[in-house]
C-alpha positions as CSV (number, residue, x, y, z in Angstrom):
1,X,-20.2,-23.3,-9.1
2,X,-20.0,-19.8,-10.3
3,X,-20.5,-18.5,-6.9
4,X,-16.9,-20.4,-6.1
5,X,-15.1,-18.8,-9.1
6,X,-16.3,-15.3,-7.9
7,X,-15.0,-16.1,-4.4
8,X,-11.9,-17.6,-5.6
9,X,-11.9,-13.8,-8.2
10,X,-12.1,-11.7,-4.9
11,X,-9.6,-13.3,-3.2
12,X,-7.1,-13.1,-5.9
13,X,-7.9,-9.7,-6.2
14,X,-7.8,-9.4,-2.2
15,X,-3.5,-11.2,-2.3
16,X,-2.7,-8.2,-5.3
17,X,-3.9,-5.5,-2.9
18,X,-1.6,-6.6,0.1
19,X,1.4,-6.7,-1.9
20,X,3.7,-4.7,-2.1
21,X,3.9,-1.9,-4.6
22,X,6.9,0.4,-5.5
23,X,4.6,2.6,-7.6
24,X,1.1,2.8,-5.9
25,X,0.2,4.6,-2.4
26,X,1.6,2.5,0.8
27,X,-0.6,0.8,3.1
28,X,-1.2,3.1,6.0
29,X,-1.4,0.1,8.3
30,X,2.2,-1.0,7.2
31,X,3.2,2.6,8.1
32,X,1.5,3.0,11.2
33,X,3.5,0.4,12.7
34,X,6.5,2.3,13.1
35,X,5.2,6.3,13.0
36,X,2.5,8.0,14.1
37,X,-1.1,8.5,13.0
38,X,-0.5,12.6,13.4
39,X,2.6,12.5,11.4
40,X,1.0,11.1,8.8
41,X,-2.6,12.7,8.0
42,X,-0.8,15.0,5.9
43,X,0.8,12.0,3.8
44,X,-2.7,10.7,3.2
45,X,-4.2,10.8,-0.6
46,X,-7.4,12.0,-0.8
47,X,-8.4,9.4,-3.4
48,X,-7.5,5.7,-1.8
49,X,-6.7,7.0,1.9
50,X,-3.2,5.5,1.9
51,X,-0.2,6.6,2.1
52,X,0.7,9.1,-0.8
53,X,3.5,7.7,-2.8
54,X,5.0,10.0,-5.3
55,X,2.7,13.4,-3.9
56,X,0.8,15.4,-6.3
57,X,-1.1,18.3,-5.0
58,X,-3.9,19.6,-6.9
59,X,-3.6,23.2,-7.6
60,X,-7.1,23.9,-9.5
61,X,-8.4,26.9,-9.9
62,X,-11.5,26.2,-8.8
63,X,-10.5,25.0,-5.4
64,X,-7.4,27.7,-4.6
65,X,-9.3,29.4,-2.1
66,X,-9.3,26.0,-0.2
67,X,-7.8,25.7,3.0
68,X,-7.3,22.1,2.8
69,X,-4.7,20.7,0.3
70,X,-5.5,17.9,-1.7
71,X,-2.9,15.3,-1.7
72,X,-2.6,12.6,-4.4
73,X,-0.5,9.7,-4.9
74,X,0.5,10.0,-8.5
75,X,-0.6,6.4,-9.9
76,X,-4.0,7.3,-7.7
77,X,-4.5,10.1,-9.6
78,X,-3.8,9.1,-13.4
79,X,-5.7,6.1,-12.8
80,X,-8.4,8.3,-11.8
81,X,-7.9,10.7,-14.4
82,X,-7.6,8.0,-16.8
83,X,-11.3,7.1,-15.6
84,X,-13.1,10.0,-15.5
85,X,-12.2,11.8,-18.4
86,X,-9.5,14.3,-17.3
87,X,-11.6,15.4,-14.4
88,X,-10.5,16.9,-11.3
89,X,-11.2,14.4,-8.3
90,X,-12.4,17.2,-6.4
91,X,-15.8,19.1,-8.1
92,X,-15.3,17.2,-11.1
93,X,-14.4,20.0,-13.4
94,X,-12.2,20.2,-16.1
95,X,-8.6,20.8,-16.6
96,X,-7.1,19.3,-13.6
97,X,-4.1,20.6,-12.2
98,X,-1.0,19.5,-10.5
99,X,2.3,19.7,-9.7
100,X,4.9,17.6,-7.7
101,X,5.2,18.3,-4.2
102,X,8.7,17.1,-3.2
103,X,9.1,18.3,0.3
104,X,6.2,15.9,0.9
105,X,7.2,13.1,-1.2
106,X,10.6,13.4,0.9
107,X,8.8,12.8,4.3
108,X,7.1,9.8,3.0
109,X,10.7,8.3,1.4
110,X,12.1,9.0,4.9
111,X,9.2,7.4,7.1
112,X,10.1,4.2,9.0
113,X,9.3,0.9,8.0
114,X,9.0,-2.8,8.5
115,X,10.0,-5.2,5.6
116,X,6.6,-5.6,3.5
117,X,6.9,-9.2,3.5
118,X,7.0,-9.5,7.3
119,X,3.5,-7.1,7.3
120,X,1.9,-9.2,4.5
121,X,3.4,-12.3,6.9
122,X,2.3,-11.1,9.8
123,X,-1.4,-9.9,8.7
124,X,-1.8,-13.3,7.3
125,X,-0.8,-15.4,10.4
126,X,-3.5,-13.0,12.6
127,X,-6.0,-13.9,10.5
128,X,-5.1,-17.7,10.2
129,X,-5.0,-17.1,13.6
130,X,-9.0,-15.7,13.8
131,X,-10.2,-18.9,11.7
132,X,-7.9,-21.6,13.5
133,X,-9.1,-25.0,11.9
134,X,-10.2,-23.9,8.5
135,X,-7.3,-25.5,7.1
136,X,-5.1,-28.7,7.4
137,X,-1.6,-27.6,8.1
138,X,-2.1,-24.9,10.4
139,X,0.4,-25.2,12.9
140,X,3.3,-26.2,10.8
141,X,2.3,-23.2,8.6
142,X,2.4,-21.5,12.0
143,X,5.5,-22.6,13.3
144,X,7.2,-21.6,9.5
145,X,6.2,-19.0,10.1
146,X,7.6,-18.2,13.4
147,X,11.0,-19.7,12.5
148,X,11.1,-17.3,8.9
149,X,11.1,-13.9,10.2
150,X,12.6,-10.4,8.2
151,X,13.7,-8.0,11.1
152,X,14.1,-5.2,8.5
153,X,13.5,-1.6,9.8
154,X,14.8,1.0,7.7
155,X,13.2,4.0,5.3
156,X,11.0,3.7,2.3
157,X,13.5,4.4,0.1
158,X,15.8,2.1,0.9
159,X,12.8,-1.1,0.7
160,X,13.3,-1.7,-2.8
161,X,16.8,-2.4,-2.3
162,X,16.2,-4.0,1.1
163,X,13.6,-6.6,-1.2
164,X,15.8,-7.2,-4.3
165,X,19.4,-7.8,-2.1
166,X,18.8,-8.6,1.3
167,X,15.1,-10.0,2.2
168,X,15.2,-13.7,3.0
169,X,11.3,-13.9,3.3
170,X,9.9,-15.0,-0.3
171,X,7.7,-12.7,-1.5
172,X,4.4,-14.2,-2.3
173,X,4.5,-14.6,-6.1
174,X,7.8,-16.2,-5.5
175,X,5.8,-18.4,-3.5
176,X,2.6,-18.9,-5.9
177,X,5.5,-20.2,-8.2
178,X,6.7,-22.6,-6.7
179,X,3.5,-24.0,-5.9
C-alpha cells in the first residue's frame, strides 16, 4: 500500500514539473520545437540544464579567469543558494556573485514558442500513445484531444498573456478542478 502512495507522490510530483512556469527555467524540449539546439546552448542554466529564465551570470572571483560563463536562471540559483548555504554552485566557495545579464534574458523573451498547454498536450498524448490500453477511455481521450488544439506561436514574452486572454486549452489544474 505504501508502495502506491509513493507512486501516486512521484507522479504528482512528475504533472508539477511539466507545467508551466512563469518564474522557473523553460523546458528546453518546449523550446526546441521551434529554434535551434545551437541557438540555445548559450540560454542553458548550468544548474537544471533548461532554458535560463531571468539570466544571472556568475561573476566570482574565483572563477573570472574562466572562459566559460556560467549561466543561471534566477529562481535556479536562489533555490540553490537557499540550499547550500550562500555557496557558489561552481567550487562551492563563499560569497557568490552575480549580476543580471539582460542582453541574454532578451534572447530568451524573444525565442519562439508553442502554447505550453499544447506541449504539456501533446507530450501527454505520445506517451498515452506508447502505453495504448492501460486505460479505459483512450480513444475518446484521443479524439478530445485531436479536436482541442491551441495553434499559438508567438515569443515568450508574450505567453503569459497568450495563457490568461486568449488560450482555449484548459490548463491542467483547471482541469484537476473540475474533476
Amino acid at each position: 500500500m505504501l508502495n502506491l502512495d509513493d507512486e501516486r507522490e512521484e507522479k504528482k510530483l512528475e504533472n508539477r514539473k511539466e507545467l508551466f512556469s512563469i518564474s522557473g527555467c523553460y523546458n528546453k524540449n518546449w523550446v526546441l520545437l521551434t529554434n535551434e539546439q545551437q541557438k540555445l546552448n548559450a540560454l542553458i542554466c548550468c544548474l537544471c540544464n533548461q532554458i535560463a529564465n531571468n539570466a544571472l551570470e556568475l561573476q566570482c572571483n574565483e572563477h573570472e579567469n574562466s572562459e566559460q560563463a556560467y549561466l543561471v536562471g534566477e529562481e535556479c540559483l536562489q533555490e540553490y543558494l537557499n540550499q547550500n548555504s550562500g555557496k557558489c554552485p561552481i567550487g562551492q566557495h563563499k560569497h557568490c556573485e552575480f549580476s543580471k545579464n539582460k542582453s541574454l534574458r532578451q534572447q530568451v523573451l524573444d525565442l519562439l514558442v508553442i502554447c505550453p498547454r499544447q506541449y504539456d498536450l501533446q507530450k501527454k498524448q505520445s506517451n498515452q500513445e506508447t502505453n495504448t490500453g492501460e486505460k479505459e477511455g483512450y480513444k475518446n481521450e484521443l479524439n478530445w484531444n485531436l479536436i482541442n488544439q491551441c495553434n499559438y506561436k508567438g515569443k515568450i514574452k508574450e505567453i503569459k498573456d497568450h495563457l490568461d486572454k486568449s488560450c482555449e486549452l484548459i490548463s491542467i489544474q483547471q482541469l484537476k478542478l473540475q474533476i
